[in-house]
N, C-alpha and C positions, 0 to 999 in steps of 0.2 A: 219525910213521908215517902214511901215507894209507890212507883206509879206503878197504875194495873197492867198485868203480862208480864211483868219482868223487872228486869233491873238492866240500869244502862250500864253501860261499858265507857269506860273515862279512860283513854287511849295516852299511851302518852304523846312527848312531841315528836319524835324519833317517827314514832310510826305513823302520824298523820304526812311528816313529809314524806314518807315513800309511796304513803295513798294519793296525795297530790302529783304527785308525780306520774302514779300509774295512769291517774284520770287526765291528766294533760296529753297523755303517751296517745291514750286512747280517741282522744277529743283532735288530735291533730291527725290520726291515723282515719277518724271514722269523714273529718275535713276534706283530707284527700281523695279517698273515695268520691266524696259527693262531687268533689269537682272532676274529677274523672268521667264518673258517671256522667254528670251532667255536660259535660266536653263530649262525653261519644253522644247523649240525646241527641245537641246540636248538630253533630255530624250526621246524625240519622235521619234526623229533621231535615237536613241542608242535601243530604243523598234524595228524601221522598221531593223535596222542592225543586230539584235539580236532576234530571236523571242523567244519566252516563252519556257523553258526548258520543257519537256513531261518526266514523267518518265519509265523508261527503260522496254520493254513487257517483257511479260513473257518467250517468246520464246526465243529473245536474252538473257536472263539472262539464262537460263537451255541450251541456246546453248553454254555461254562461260563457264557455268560449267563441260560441255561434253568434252569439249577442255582442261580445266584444268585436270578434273579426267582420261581424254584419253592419248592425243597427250605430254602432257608434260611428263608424265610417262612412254611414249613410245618413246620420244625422249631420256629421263634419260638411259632407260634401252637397249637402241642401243647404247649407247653411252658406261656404262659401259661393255656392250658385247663384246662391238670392242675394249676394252681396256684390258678386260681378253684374247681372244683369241691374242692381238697383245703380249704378255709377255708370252702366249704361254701354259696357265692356263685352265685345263679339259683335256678332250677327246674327239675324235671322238666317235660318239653316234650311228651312220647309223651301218644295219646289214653289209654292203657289201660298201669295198672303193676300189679307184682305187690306184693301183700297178704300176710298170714295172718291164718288164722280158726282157732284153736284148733290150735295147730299144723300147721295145712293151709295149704297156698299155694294163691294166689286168685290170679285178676286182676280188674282192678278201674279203675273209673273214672278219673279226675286230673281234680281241681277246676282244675287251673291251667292246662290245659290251653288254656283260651279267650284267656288271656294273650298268646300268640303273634298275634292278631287284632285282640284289644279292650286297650282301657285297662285297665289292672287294677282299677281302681274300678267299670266297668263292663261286665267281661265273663259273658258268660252260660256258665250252667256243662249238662255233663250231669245229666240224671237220673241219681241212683245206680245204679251195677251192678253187680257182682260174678258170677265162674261159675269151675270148678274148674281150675286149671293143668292138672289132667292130666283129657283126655277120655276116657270111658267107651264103649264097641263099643255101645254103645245112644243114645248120645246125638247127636244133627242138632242141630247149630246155625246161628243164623241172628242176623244183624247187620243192621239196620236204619237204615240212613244218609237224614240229612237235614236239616230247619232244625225251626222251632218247628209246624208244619203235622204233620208225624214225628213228632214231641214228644210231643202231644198237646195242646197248651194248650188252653184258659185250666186245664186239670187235667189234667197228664201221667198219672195215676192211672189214666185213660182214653184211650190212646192207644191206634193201632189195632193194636199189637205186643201189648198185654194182651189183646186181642181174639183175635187170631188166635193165640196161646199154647193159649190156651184152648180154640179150635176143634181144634187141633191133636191137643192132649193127650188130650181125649173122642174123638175120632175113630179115634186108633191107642195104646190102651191100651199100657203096657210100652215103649215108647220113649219117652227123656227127651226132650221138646223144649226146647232153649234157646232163644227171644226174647227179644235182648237189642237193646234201642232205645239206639243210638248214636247220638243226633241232639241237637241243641243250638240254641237260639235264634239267628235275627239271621243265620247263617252262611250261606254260598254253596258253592260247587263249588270253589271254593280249598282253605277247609276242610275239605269233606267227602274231597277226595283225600286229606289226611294222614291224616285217620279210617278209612278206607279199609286204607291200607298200613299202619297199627298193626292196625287188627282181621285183615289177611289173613296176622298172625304167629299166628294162634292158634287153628288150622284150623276154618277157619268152612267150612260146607255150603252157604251159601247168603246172597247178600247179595240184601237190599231197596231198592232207593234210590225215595225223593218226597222231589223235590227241583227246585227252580226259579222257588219266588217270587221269592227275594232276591239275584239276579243282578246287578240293578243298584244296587241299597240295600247290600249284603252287602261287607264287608273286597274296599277295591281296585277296585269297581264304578265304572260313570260315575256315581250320584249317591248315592255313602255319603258318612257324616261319620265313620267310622271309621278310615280309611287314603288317601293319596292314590292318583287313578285312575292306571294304568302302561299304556300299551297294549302292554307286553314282556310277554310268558308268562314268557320266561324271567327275566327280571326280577324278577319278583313271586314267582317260584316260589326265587329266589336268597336275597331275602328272606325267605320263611319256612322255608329252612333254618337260613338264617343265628342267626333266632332258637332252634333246637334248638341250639347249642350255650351255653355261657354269657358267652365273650367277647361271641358277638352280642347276649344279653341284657344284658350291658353297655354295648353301644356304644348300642343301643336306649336306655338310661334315659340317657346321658349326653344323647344328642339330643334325647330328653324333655323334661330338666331343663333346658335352653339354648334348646331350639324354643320358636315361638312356641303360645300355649295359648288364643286364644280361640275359635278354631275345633274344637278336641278337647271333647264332650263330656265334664264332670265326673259328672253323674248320669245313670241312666239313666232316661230317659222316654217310654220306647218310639215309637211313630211321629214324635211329635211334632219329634224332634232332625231331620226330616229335611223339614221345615216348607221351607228354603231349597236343597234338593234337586230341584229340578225337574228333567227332561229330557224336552227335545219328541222328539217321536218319529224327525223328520229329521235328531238331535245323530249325529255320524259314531261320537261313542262308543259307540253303541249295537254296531254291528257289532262293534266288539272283543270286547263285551260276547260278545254269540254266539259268536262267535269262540272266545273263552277257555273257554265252556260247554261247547264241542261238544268240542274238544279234552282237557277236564277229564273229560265223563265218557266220550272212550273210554281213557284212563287209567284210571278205576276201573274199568271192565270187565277191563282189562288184568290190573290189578294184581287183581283178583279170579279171574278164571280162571287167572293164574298161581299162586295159592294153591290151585286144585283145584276151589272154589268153582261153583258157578252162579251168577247174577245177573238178578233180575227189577228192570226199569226200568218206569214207572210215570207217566205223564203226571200231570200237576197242572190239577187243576180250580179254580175259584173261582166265589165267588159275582156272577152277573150284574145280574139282579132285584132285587135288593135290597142292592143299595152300592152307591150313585152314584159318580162318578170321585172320588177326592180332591182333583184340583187341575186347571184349567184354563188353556189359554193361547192367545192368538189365533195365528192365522197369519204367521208374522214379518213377510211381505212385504203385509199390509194396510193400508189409510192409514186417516191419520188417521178422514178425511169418510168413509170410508165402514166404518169401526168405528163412527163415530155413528150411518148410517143402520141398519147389524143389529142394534146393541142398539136402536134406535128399536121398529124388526119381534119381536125375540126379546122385547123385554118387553110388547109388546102380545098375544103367544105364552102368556107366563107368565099374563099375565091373564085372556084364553079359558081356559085349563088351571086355574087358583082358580075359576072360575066353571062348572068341567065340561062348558064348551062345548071337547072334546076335536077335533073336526072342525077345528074353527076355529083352535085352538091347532097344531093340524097344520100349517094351511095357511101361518101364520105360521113354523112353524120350518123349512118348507121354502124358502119366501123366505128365509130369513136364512141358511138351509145354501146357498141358491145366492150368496151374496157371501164367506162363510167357511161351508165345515161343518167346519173344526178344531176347533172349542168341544167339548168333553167334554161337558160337560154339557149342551149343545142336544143331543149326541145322546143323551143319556139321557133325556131329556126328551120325544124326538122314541117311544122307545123307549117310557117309560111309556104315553103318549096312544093309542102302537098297542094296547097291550097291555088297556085298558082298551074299548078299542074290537072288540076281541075280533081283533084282526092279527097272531097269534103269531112268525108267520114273521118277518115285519118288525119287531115289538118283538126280536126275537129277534137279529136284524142289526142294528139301532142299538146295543143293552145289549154287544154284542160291541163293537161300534165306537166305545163311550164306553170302553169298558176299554184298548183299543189308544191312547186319544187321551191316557188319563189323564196326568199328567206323575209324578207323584208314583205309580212304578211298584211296588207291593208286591204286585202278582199277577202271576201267571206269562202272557205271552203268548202269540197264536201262533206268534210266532218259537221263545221255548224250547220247548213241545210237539210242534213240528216237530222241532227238534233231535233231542228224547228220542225219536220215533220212528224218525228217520234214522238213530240209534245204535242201536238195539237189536231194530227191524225186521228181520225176515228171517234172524235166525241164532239159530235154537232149537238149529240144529245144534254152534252152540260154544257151548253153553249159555248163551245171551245170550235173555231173553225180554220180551216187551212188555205191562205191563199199560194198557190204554186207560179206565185213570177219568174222562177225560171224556168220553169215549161212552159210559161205563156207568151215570155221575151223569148223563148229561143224556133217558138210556133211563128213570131214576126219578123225573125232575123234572116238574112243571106245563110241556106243550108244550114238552118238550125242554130247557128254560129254568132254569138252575139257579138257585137262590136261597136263603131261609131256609130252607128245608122240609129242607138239608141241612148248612147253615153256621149259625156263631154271629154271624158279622161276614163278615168279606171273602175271608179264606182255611180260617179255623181251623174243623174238623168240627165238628156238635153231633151225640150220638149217634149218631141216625138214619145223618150222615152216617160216622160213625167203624163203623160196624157194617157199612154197606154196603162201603165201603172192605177192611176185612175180609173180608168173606165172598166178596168179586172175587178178592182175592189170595190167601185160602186154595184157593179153585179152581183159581187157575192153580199153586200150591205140591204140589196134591196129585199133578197131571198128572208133576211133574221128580222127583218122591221119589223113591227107590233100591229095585228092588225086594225088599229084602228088608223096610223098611218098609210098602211098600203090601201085602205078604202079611199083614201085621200088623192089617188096620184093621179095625175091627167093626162086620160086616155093610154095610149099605148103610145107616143108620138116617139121617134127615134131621138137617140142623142143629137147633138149637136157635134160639128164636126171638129176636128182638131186647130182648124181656121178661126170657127164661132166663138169656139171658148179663148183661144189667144186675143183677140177683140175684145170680150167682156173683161177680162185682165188684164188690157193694155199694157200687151206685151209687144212693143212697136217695133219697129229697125232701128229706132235708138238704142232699146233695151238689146239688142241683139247684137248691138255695135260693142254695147258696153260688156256685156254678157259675157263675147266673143276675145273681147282685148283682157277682161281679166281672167280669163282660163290661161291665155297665152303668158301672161306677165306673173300672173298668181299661181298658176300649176306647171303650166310645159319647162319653160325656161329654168326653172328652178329644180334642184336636187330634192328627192334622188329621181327624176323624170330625166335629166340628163345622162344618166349612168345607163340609159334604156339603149335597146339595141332600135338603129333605123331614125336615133333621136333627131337629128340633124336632117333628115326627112320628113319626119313629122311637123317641126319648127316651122320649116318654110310652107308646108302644106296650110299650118292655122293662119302664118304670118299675111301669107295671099288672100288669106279669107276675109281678116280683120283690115288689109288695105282697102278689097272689096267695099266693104262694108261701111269704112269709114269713107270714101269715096263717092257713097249712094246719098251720105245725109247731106243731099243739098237742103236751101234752104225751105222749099215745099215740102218736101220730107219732114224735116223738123216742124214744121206749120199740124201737118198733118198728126205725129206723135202728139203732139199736144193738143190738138182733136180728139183724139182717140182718148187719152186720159180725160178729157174734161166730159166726156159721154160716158166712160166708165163711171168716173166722179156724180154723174147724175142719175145713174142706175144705183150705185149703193154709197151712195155720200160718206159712212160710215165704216171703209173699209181704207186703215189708215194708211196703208202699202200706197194705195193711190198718191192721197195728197201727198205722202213724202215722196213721191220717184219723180212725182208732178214740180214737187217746188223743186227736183236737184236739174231737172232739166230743165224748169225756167231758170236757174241760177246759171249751169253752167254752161249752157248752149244761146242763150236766150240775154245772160245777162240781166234780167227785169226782179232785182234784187227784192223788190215792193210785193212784187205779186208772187213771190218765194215765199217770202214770210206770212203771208197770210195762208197759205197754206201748210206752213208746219206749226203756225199758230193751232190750227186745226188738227195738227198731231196730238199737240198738246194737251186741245180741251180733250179729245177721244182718248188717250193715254198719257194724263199724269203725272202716272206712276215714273213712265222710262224718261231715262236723258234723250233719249233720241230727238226728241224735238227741241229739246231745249240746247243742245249742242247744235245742231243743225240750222237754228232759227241764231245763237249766237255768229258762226262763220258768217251768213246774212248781213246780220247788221254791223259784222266786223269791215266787213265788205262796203258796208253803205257811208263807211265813217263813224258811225255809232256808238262810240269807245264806251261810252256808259252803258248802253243796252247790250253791248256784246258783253260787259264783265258781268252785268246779272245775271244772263242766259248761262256762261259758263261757271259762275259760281251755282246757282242751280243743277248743271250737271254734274258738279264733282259732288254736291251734298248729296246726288241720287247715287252716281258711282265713281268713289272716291278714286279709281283705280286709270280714268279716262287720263290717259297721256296728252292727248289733244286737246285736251280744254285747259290742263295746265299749260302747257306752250302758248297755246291765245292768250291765255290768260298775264304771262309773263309780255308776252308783245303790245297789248293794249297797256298793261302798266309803264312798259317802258314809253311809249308815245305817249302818256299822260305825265310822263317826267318824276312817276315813282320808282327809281331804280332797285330800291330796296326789295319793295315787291315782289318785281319784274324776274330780279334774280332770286328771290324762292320759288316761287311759281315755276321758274325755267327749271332748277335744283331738283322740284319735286317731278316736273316729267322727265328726268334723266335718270333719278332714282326709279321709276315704275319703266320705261322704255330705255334704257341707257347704249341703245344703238343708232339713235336719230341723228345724225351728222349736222343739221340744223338747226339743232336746241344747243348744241355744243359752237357753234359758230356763233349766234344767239348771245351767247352768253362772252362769247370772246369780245366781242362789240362792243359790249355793256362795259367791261374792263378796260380794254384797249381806250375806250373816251373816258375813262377814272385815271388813264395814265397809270393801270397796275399792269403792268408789259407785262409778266413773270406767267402771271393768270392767264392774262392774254393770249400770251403764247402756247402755254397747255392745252387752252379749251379750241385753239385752232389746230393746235396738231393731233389731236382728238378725235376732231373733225376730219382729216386729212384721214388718218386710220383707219376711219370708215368709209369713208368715200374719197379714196385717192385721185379720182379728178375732179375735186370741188376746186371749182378755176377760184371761185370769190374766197375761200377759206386759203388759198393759198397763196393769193394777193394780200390778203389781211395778214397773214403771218408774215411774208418777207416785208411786209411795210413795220411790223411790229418790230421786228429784227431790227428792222433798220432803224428806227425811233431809239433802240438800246445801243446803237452805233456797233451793229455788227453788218456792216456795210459788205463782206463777204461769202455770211451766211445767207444774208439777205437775198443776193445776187446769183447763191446757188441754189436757194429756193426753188426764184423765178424760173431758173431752167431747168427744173425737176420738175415742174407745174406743167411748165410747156413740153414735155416728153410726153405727159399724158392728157394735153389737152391745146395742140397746140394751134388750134382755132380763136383761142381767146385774145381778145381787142387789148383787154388791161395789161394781160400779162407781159405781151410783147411791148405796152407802150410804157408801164412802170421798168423792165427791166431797160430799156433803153435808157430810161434816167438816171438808174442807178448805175448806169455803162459811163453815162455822161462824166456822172462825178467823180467816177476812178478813171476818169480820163483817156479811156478808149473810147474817142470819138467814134472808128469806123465803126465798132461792133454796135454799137449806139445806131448809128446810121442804116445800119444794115436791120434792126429787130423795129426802128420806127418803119421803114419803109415795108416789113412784113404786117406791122401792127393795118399800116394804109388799103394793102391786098387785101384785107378782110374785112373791111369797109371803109372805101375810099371817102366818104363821107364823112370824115371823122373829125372836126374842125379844131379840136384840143391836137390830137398828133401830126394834123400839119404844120400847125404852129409852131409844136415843139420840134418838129422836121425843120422846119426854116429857120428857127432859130440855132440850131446845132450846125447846121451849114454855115451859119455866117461867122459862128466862133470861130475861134481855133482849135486845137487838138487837144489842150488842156480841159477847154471850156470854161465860159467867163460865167454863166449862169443858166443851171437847168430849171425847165421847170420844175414846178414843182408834182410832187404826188394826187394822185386823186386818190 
């Protein structure tokens, strides 16, 4: 049957396999495609899913480097912060921390405060202070910024803040005045800014600054040995934040520890470290110098008005007249030949001037001022002769122009004076005010001329001058008070007189003895005050004074001083100065160890915080026999200031009498490490050895001792005894009379070396050194015995005694 449409076609086999084939051709051809196709969809898909990478701007790339070089290294360094202060590593760094006083919170001084400036061996500390966290609607306080001039030295007791307290308080009964002297040795405008912005957290009414000796001597100055000079502000200022925290106090000791050290004073020996501190007046540092001043105090102004504060600024006097320059130096660009020709002239100058042909000495220093007048000291010289000559004016201009010339700069110039005027001149209106003490000390001086009649030495007040000081600033303080205070004052009554107020301060003839002998022993006698011209004059002038003086405290005297403090003590019971001057003169005048202690017991309760009482109140009881109450008392002061030299020593002395040698010798070790120029801690410690039978020790820690104090008669009897215990019977023997060259007053020494004579069988020399030992206290019942018994030997000797 044929199907409808057509007919089929019946292929052969031939031709179906070429059609199979073509359909395979086809089917793997239209395959490829598809996956092609479908390979680019994907890709098209994965381009719309994905867009084209852009690379990174510029801003995000320097934004995450900001992030890196910031936030990471400031999360590092909170991180390693919070991990030193959690194990409990540094210091408090703030001038002023908070206290309790019987469950009251205080604020209060920080001994460690000076840390951040000085070496910790030798930083100077504040006077004690304390005043209440919470202020009273009666109470004006007042903050008194500055260096040791502030202070009050040579006895803070007497600084012109107790002064003017005092004025204050008579004057406007019922209102509390706080005067709180926030001032510290040695320090500058660096420091005083930090001091500054801790005191303006704790609404102060009113800040004082005198300030501007030690600009150039002072942490970071052209010629301190405290820190190196920076002529960056901000540098120096990076610095001593750096050390407010305690990482920076760490990096600080590792650089310590690995810096080099013989240029960091170990002890502190006041002017003298600064012996190699010269700077002439032309050095460019100086202008930094200024520089850095003028910019520091309008900082404290700042940071003081911005606390609400007022601010009286205060020029710095010094003495003219009477302190020669400290140090001298020629004009750099001089020669040789003609350095020889003006000293030739200036000492033919000196000669007229010893001979009181003052004209003529004149005429010499003026020849030699016309080839150099740099020389400091021609101009004071030029200065004296006018003066004597009755030429104030002119003495008057030279004594200024030796101080300007001086190199060794420890008083305030005209540059800083100028400063403090240009800062604080002309704006009473933002409460910024100007006090001018050196027109006002030079209004009270012999022809304008400042001198003794107002200082002790070069800068430091002596009454006179500390009362005048006062009574300038209380008048210009009275002018800014608020008036609800000046409705307050009574009457119009006059001051009190410079007599009344030394009374209410008990400031007695003891204080004046004592006063007196440590200017002598602590300032005159020592460098660079000996380098001064006329020194050797000056010496014998204070030396007379202080015989005087010491010569008047008979025993009524002394009755009476302690009079006078137990009246002060009952006018303001709470003024700690009192009790403690009170218990050092019952201790060391008085002897009445009982009635000492309970008076710096009363340091204690009134201040806490300081070791001062509790070291003080230890010597006491070390005194009384007290071996256990002295090591509490000094272990409490090292826990306040780890740094105290003297309570380690006591401390090492009562162990050893309690027969803990162990101790005895750390304790001594650690006051040799913080003072290691005490000639007594090294003898101390020889002792200690010397009865262990460790000679070797023995021997070092005495001739250590010797080193420093070459006529310690007992260190040097304990070493030729030690000597001799190691059977160096020769050396021993030449000790002894290298001991007695420099001391040859001593009983021992002539009565041991005669024994040691004995046994090398020089009788006569033996004979000859007991019978000196006898001259020096014929009383001496050991070296006559040993006298009579070397007589009756022979010349070998049968037997000496033996050593003491």
């Amino acid at each position: 049957m044929c199907a409808k449409g057509g007919k089929k076609n019946k292929k052969s086999p031939s031709h179906r396999g070429k059609s199979f084939k073509r359909r395979k051709s086809r089917s793997h051809s239209q395959t490829r495609k598809k996956i092609i196709s479908a390979s680019r969809g994907k890709e098209k898909q994965k381009d719309k899913r994905e867009p084209t990478r852009r690379p990174i701007s510029a801003r995000r790339l320097w934004l995450f480097r900001v992030l890196a070089l910031t936030v990471i290294p400031a999360l590092l360094f909170l991180l390693l912060e919070l991990g030193l202060r959690i194990v409990g590593y540094g210091f408090p760094s703030a001038a002023i921390l908070k206290c309790e006083v019987d469950g009251q919170t205080f604020h209060c001084d920080n001994v460690k405060f000076g840390w951040r400036f000085f070496p910790r061996n030798i930083a100077r500390e504040f006077d004690p202070f304390i005043f209440p966290a919470k202020k009273t609607e009666d109470t004006y306080r007042v903050f008194i910024l500055g260096a040791s001039a502030a202070k009050g030295e040579p006895d803070s007791a007497f600084c012109f803040g107790r002064f003017l307290e005092v004025m204050l308080r008579q004057a406007y009964p019922g209102i509390n005045f706080e005067v709180i002297t926030a001032a510290t040795a040695a320090i500058n405008s660096h420091a005083v800014l930090e001091i500054a912005g801790d005191c303006a957290r704790h609404q102060p009414d009113l800040f004082i600054v005198y300030l501007g000796n030690n600009e150039v001597v002072g942490p970071y100055g052209a010629g301190t040995v405290f820190s190196p000079f920076s002529g960056s502000l901000s540098l120096i200022r990076m610095g001593i934040a750096l050390k407010t925290t305690r990482l920076g106090q760490l990096l600080t000791n590792l650089l310590e520890s690995v810096g080099p050290k013989k240029n960091i004073p170990q002890v502190w020996s006041g002017l003298e470290m600064f012996l190699e501190k010269q700077v002439r007046p032309e050095d460019e540092r100086l202008e930094t110098v200024y520089r850095h001043f003028e910019r520091n105090l309008k900082d404290i102004s700042r940071v003081a008005r911005g606390s609400g504060a007022k601010v009286i600024f205060c020029t710095v006097a010094s003495n003219l007249k009477d302190c020669p320059p400290f140090a001298s130096l020629h004009e750099p660009s001089l020669t040789e030949m003609n350095e020889k020709k003006w000293d030739r002239i200036y000492q033919q100058g000196v000669t007229n001037e010893e001979e009181n042909k003052y004209s003529e000495a004149v005429k010499s220093y003026l020849a030699a001022a016309a080839i150099d007048d740099y020389y400091a000291d021609l101009q004071f010289r030029l200065g004296r002769c006018y003066w004597v000559m009755g030429e104030y004016g002119k003495a008057r201009d030279r004594y200024i122009r030796a101080r300007e010339l001086d190199t060794l700069r420890f008083r305030a110039d005209n540059r800083i004076n100028e400063t403090i005027c240009a800062v604080a001149g002309d704006k009473t209106e933002e409460g910024v005010y100007l006090t001018d003490t050196v027109k006002i000390f030079e209004k009270n001086s012999p022809h304008d001329t400042t001198g003794q009649e107002l200082f002790y030495e070069h800068v430091h007040l002596n009454i006179k001058g500390t009362y005048l000081l006062s009574k300038t600033i209380f008048e210009q303080v009275e002018q800014i008070l608020p008036g609800y205070i000046k409705r307050r004052k009574e009457s119009e009554r006059p001051l009190l007189t410079e007599a009344q107020y030394v009374q209410h301060l008990a400031y007695t003839d003891w204080d004046r003895y004592i006063i007196t002998e440590k200017v002598l022993n602590g300032f005159i006698r020592n460098a660079p005050f000996t380098n001064q011209l006329y020194h050797e004059e000056h010496v014998k002038q204070v030396e007379q004074t202080v015989t005087a003086l010491k010569a008047d405290l008979t025993v009524d005297v002394l009755q009476e001083a302690a009079a006078q403090y137990r009246r002060a003590i009952q006018d303001d019971g709470r003024d700690w100065h009192l009790h403690y001057k009170y218990g050092k003169l019952l201790t060391e005048d008085f002897k009445d160890y009982r009635a000492a202690a309970e008076q710096y017991r009363l340091v204690q309760e009134y201040f806490p915080h300081s070791y001062t009482g509790y070291n003080a109140l230890g010597n006491v009881l070390r005194g009384m026999g007290d071996l256990d109450g002295a090591i509490d008392q000094y272990l409490k002061t090292i826990k306040i200031n780890p740094v105290c030299a003297e309570a380690y020593r006591y401390l090492g002395w009562a162990y050893k009498q309690k027969g803990k040698v162990d101790k005895a010798i750390e304790h001594y070790s650690q006051s040799i490490r913080i003072v290691p120029t005490n000639p007594n801690v090294y003898f101390s410690l020889g002792l200690i050895y010397q009865g262990q039978e460790r000679l070797d020790e023995a021997v070092e820690y005495y001739r250590q001792a010797l080193r420093l104090k070459q006529d310690y008669a007992k260190a040097c009897n304990n070493l030729a005894l030690a000597l001799y215990q190691q059977g160096k019977l020769d050396e021993a023997i030449k000790t002894y009379r290298q001991g007695l060259l420099l001391t040859p007053n001593s009983l021992d020494l002539h009565h041991n070396l005669a024994v040691l004579l004995n046994k090398q069988g020089l009788r006569d020399e033996a004979i000859k050194e007991f019978r000196a030992a006898l001259r020096i206290d014929p009383n001496s019942a050991k070296t006559r015995r040993a006298l009579e018994a070397t007589l009756k030997s022979d010349r070998k000797g049968i037997k000496a005694p033996k050593l003491n």
